[in-house]
N, CA and C atoms as a LAMMPS dump frame, in Angstrom:
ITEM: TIMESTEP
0
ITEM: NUMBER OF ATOMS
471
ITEM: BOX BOUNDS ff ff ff
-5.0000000000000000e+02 5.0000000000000000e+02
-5.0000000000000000e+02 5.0000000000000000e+02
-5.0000000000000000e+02 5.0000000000000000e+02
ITEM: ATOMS id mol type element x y z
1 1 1 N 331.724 -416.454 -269.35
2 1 2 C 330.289 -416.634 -269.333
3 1 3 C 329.589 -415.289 -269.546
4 2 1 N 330.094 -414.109 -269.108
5 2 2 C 329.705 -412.946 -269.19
6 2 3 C 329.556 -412.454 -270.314
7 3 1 N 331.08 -412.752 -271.206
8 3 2 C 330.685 -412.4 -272.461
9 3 3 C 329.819 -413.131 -273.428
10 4 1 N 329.419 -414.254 -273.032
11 4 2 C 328.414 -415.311 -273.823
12 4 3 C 326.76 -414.512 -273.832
13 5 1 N 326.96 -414.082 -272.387
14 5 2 C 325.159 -413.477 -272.188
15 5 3 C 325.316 -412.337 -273.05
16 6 1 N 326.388 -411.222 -272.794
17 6 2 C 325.968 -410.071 -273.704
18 6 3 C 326.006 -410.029 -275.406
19 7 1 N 326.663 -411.299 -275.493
20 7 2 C 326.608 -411.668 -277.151
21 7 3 C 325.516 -412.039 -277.193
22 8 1 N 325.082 -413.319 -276.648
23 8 2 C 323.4 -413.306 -276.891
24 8 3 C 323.042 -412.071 -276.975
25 9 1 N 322.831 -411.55 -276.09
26 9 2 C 321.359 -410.611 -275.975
27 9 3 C 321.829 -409.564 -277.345
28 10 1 N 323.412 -409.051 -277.599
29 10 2 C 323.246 -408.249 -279.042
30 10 3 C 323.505 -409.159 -280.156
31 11 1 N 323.032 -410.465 -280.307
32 11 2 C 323.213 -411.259 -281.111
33 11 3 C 321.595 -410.259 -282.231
34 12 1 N 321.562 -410.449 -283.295
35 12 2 C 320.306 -409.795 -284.02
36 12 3 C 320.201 -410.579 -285.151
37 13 1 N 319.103 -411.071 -286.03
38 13 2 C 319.039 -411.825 -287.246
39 13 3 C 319.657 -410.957 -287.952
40 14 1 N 320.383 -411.827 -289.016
41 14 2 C 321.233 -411.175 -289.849
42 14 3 C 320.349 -409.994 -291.148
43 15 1 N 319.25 -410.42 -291.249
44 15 2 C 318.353 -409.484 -292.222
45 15 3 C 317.678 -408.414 -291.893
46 16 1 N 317.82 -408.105 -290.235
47 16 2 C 317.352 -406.982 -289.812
48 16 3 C 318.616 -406.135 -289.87
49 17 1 N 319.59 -406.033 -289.389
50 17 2 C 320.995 -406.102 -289.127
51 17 3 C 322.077 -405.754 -290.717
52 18 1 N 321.714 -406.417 -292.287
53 18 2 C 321.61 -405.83 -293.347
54 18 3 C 320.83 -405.021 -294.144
55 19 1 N 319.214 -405.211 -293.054
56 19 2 C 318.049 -403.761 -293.433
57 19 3 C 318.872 -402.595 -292.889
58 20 1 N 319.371 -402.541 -291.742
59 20 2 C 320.326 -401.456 -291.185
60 20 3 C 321.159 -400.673 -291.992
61 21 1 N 322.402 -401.881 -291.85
62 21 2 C 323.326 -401.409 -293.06
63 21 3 C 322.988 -400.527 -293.998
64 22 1 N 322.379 -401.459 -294.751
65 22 2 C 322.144 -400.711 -296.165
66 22 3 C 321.664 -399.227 -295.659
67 23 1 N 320.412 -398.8 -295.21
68 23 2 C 319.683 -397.892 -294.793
69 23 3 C 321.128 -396.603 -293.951
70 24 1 N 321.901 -397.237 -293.126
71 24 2 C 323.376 -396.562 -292.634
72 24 3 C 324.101 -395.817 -294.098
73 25 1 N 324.152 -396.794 -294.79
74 25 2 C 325.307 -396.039 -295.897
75 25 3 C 324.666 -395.58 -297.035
76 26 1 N 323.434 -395.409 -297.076
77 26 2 C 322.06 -394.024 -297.968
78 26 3 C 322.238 -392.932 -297.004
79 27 1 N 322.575 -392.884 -295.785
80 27 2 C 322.55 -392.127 -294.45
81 27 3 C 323.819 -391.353 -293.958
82 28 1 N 324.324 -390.383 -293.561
83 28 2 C 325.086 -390.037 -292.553
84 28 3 C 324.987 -390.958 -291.752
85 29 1 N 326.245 -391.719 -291.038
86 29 2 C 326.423 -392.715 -289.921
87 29 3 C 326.168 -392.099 -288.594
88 30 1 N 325.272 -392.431 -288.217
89 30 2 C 324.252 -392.459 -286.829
90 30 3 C 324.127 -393.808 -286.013
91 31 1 N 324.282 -393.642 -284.671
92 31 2 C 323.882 -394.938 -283.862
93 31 3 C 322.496 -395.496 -284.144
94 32 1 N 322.735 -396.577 -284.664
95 32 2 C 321.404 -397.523 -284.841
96 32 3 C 321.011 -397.496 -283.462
97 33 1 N 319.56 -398.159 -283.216
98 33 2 C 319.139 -398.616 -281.878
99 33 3 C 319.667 -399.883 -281.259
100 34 1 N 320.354 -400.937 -281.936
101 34 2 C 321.539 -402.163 -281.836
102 34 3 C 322.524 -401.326 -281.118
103 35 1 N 322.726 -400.451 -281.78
104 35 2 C 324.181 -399.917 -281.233
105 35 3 C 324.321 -398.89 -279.941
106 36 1 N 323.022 -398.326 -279.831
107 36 2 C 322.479 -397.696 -278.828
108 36 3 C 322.498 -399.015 -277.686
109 37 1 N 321.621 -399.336 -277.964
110 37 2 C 321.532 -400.828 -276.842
111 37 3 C 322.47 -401.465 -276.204
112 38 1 N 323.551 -401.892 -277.147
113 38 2 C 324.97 -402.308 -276.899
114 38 3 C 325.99 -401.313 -276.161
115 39 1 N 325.835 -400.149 -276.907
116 39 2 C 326.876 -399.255 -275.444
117 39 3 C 326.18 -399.087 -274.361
118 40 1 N 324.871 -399.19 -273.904
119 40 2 C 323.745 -399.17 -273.138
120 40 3 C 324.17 -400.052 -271.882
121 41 1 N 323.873 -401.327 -272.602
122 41 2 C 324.352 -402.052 -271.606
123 41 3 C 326.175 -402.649 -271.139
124 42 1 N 327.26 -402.166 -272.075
125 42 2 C 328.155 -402.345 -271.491
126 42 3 C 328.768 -401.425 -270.871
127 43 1 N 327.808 -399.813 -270.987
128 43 2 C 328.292 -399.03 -269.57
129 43 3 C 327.494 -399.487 -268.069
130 44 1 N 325.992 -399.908 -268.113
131 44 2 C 325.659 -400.312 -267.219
132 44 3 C 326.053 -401.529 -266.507
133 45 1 N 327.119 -402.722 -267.547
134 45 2 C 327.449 -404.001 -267.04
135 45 3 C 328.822 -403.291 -266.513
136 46 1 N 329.73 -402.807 -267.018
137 46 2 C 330.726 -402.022 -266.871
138 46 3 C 332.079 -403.835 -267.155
139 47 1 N 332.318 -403.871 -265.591
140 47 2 C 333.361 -405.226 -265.515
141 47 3 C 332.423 -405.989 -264.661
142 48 1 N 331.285 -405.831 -263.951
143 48 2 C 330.499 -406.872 -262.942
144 48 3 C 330.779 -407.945 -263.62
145 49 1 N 330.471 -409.211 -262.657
146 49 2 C 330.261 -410.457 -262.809
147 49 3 C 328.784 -410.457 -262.316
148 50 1 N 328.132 -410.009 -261.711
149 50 2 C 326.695 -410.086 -261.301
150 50 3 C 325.814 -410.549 -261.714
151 51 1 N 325.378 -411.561 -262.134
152 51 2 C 323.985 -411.789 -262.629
153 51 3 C 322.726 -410.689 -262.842
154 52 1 N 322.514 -410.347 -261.493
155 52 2 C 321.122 -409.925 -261.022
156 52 3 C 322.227 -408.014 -262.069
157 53 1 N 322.642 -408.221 -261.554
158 53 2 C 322.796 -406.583 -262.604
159 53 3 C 323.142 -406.802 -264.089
160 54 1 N 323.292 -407.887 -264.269
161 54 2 C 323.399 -407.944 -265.692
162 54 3 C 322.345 -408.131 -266.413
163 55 1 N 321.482 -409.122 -265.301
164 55 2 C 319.603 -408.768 -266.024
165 55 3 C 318.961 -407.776 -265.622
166 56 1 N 319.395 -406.909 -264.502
167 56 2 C 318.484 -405.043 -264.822
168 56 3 C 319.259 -404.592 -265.856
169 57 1 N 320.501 -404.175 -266.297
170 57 2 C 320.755 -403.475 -266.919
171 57 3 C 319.649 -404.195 -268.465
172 58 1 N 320.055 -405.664 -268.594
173 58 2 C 319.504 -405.943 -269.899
174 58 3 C 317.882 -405.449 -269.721
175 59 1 N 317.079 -405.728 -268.799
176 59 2 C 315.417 -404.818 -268.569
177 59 3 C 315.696 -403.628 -269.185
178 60 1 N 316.474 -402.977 -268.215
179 60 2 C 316.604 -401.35 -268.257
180 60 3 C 316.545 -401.009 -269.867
181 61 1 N 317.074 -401.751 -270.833
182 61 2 C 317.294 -401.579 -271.988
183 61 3 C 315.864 -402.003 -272.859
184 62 1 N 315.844 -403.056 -272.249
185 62 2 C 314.541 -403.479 -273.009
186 62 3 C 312.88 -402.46 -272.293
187 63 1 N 313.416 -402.021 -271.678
188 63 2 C 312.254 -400.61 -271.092
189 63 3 C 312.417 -399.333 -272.194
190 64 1 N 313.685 -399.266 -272.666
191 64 2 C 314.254 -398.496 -273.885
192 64 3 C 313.535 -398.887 -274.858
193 65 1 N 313.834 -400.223 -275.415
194 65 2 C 312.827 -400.677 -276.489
195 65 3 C 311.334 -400.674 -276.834
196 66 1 N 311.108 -401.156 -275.861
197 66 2 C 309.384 -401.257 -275.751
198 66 3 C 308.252 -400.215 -276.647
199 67 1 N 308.793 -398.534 -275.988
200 67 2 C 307.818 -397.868 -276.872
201 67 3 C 308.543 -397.349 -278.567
202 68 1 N 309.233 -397.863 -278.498
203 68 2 C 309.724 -398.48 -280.084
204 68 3 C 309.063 -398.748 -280.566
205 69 1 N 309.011 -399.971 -280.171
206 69 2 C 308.679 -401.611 -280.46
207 69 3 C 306.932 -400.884 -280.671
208 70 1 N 306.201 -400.862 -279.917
209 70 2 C 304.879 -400.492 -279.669
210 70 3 C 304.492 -399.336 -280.963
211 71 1 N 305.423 -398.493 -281.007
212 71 2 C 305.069 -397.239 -282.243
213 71 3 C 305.204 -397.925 -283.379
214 72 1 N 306.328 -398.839 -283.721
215 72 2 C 306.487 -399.557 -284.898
216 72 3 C 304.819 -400.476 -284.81
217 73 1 N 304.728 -400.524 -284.179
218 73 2 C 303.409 -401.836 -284.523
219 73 3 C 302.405 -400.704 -284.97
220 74 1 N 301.628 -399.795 -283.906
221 74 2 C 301.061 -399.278 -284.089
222 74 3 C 301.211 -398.076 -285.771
223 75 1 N 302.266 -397.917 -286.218
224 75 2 C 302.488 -397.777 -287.206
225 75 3 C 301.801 -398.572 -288.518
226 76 1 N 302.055 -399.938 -288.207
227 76 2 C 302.274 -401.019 -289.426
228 76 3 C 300.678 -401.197 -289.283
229 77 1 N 300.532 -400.898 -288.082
230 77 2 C 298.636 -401.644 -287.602
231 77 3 C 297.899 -400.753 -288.919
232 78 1 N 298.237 -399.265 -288.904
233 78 2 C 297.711 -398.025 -289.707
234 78 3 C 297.809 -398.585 -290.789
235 79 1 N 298.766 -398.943 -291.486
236 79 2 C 298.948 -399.246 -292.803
237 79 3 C 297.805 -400.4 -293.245
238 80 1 N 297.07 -400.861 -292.392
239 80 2 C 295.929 -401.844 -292.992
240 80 3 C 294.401 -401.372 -293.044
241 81 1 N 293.972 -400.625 -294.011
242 81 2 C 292.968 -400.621 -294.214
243 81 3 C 291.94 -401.254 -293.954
244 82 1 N 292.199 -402.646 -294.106
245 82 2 C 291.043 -403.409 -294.15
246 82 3 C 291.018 -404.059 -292.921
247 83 1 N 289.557 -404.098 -292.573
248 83 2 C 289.642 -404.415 -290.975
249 83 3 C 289.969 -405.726 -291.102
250 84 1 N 290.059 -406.245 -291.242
251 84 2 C 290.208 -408.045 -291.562
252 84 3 C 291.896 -408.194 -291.598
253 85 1 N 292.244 -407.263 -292.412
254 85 2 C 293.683 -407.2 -292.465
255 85 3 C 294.302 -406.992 -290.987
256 86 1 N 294.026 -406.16 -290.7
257 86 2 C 294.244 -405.028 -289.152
258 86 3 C 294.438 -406.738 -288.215
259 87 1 N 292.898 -406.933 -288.346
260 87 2 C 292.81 -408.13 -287.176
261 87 3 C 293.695 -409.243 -287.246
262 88 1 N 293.802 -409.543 -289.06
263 88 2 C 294.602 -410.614 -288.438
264 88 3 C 296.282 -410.38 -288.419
265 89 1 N 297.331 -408.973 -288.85
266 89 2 C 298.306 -408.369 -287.884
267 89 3 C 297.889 -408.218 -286.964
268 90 1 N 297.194 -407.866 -286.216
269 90 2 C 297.111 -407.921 -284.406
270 90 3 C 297.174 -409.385 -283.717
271 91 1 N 296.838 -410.438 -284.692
272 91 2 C 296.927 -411.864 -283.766
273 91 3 C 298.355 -412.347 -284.333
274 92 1 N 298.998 -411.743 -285.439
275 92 2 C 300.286 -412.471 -285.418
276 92 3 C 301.217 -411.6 -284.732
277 93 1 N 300.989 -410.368 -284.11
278 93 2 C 301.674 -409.969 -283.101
279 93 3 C 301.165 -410.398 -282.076
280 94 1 N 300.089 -410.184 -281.645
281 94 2 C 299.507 -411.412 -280.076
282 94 3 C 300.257 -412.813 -279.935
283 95 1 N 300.781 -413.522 -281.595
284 95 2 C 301.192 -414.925 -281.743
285 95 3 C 302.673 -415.256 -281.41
286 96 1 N 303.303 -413.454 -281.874
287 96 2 C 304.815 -413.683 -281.666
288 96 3 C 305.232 -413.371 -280.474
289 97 1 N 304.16 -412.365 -279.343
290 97 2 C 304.465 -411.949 -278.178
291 97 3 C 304.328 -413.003 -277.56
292 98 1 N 303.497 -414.034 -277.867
293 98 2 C 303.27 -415.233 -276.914
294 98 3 C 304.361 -416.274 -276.739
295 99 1 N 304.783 -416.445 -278.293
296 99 2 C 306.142 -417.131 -278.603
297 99 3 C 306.876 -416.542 -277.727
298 100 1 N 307.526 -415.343 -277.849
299 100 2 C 308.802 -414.696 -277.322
300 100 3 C 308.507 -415.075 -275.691
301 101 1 N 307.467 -414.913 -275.252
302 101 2 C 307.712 -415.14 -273.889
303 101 3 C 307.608 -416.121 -273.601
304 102 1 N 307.219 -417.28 -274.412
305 102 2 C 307.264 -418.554 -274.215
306 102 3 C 308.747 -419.304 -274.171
307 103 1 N 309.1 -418.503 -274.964
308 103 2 C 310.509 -419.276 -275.422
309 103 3 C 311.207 -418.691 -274.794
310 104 1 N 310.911 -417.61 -274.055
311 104 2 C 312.233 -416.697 -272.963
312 104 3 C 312.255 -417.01 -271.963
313 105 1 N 310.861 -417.568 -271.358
314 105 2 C 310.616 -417.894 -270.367
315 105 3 C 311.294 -419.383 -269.667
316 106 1 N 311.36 -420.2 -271.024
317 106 2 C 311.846 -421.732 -270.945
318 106 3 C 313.292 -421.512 -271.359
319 107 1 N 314.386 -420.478 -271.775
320 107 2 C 315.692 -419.809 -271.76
321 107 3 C 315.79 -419.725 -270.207
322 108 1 N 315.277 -419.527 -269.316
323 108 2 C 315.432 -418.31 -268.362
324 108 3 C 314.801 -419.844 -266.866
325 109 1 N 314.28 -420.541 -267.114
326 109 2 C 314.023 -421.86 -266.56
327 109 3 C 315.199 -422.995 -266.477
328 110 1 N 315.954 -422.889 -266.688
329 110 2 C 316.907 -424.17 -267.145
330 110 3 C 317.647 -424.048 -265.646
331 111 1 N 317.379 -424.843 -264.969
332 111 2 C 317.863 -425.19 -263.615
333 111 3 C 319.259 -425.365 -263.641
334 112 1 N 320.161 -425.917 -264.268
335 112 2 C 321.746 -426.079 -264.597
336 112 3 C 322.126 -424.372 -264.924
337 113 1 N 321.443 -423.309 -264.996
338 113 2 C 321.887 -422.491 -265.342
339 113 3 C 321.846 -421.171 -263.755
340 114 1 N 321.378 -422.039 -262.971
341 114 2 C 321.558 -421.319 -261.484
342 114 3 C 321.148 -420.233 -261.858
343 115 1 N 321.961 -418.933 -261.016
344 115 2 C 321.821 -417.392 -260.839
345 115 3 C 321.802 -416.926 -262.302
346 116 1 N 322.623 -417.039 -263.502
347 116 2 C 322.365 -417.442 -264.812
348 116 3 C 321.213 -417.156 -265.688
349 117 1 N 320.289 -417.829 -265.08
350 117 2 C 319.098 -417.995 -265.868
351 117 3 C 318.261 -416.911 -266.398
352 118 1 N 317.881 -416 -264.829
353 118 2 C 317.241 -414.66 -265.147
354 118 3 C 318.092 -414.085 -265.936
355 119 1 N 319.318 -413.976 -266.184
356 119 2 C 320.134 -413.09 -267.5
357 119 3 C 319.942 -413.59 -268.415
358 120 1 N 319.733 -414.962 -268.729
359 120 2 C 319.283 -415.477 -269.915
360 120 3 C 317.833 -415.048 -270.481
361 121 1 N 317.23 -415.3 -269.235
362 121 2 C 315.794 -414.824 -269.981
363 121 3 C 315.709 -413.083 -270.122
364 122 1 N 316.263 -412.187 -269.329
365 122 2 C 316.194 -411.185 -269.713
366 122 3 C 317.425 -410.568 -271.266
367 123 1 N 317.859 -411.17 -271.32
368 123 2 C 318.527 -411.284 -272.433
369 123 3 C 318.113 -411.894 -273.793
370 124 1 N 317.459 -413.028 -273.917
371 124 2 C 316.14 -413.911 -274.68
372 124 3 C 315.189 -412.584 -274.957
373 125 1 N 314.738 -411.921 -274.178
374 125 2 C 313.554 -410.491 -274.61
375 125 3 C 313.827 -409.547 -274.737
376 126 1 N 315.236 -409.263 -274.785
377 126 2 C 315.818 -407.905 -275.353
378 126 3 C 316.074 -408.604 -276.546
379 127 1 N 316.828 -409.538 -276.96
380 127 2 C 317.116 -409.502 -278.302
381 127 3 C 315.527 -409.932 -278.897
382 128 1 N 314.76 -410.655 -278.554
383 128 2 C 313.574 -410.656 -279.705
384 128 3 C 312.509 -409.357 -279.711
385 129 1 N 312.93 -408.492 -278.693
386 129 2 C 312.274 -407.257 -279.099
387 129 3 C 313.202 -406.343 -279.798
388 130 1 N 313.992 -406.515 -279.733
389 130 2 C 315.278 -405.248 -280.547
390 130 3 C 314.866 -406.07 -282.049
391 131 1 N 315.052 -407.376 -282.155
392 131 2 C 314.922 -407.872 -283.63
393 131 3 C 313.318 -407.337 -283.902
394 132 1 N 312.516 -407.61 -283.476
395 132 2 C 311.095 -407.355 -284.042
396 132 3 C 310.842 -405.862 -284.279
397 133 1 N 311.747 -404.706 -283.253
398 133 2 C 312.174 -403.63 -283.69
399 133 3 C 312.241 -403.147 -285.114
400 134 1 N 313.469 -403.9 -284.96
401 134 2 C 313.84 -403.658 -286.751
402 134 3 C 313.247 -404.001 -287.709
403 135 1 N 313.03 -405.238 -287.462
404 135 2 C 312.067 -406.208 -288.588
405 135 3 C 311.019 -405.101 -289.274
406 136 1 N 310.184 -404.735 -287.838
407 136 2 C 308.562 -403.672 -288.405
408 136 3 C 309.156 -402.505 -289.033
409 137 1 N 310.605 -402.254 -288.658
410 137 2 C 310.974 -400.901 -288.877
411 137 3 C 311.619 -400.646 -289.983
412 138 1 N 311.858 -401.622 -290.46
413 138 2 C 312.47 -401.979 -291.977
414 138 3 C 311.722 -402.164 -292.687
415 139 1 N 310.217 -402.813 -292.663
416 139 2 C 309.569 -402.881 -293.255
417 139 3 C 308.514 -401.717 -293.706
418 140 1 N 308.558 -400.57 -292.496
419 140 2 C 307.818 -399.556 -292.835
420 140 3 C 308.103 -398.551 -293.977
421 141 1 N 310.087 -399.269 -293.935
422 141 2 C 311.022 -397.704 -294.862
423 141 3 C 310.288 -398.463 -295.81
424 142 1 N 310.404 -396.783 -296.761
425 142 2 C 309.834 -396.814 -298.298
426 142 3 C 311.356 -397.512 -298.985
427 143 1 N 310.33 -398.847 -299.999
428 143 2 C 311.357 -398.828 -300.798
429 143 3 C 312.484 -397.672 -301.278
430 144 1 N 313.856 -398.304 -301.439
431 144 2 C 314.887 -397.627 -302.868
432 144 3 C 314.08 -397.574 -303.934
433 145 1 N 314.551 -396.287 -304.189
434 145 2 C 314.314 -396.015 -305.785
435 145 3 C 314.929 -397.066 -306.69
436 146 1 N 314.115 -397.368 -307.34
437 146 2 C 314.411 -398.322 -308.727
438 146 3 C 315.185 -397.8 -309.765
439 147 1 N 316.636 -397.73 -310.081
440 147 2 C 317.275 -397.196 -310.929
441 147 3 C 316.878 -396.964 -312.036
442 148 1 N 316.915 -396.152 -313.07
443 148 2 C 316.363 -396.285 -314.262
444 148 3 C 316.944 -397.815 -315.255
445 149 1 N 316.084 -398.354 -315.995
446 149 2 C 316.364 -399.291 -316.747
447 149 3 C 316.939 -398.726 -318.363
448 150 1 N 318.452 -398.895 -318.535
449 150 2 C 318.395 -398.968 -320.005
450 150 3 C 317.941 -399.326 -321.121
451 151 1 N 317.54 -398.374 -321.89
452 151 2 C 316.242 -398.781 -323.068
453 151 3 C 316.929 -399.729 -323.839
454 152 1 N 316.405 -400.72 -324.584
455 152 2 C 317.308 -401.689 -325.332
456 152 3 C 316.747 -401.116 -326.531
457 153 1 N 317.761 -401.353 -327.808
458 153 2 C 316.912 -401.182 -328.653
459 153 3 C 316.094 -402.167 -329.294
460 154 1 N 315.33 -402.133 -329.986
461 154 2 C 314.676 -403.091 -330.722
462 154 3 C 315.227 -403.485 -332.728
463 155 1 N 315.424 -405.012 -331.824
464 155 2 C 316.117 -405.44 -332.918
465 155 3 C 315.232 -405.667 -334.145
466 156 1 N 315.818 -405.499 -335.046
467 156 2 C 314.75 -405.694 -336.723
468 156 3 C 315.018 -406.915 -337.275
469 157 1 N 313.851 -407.432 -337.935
470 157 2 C 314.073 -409.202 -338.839
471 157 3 C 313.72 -408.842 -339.544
């Protein structure tokens, strides 16, 4: 069961997770923040069976994330000129923070899941803030360069 929660919580959408990649091997290999996170919490889980320490350590991590998470927005917020633009990124982050805790919250509720649960839900908001992490943070990198295109020649009739 132990290993089920910490797979959840470093479970990550696969397109943030190949924004990585790719961005890793343009790069000297450096700990991503996934990978930061993940040795993070399996020195703090160590061998416990604990619940209640398996959801601080997962907090503790997601306290790691947060002003990430927050610079990436505030980042992406900059990139909109137009106030109209600005406003309405600020309500689809108001829309997804509401989701995430909606849906972590009803993870983290499930009565069959006893002592359980709080690791679920603290596990449910580390991974959708580590993913939304990446997501903004992938989206901020500047495109790859566009290879040059071979000139064709032009055929004659």
């Amino acid at each position: 069961m132990r290993a089920g929660l910490i797979a959840l919580a470093l479970m990550l959408p696969g397109a943030a997770m190949a924004q990585q990649r790719t961005q890793q091997q343009q790069a000297p290999r450096q700990d991503t923040l996934a990978d930061q996170v993940e040795r993070n919490i399996r020195t703090c889980i160590g061998s416990s069976q604990d619940m209640a320490l398996i959801a601080r350590c997962m907090d503790s991590q997601r306290a790691v994330v947060a002003p990430r998470l927050e610079t990436a927005v505030e980042r992406l917020l900059a990139t909109q000129a137009d106030p109209a633009r600005r406003d309405g990124l600020m309500a689809v982050q108001a829309a997804w923070a509401n989701y995430r805790n909606l849906r972590c919250d009803f993870a983290g509720s499930n009565p069959e899941r006893g002592a359980e649960a709080a690791a679920d839900r603290a596990a449910c908001l580390l991974q959708f803030d580590l993913a939304r992490t990446l997501e903004i943070e992938a989206f901020l990198q500047p495109p790859p360069p566009t290879p040059p295109q071979p000139q064709r020649q032009q055929q004659r009739r």
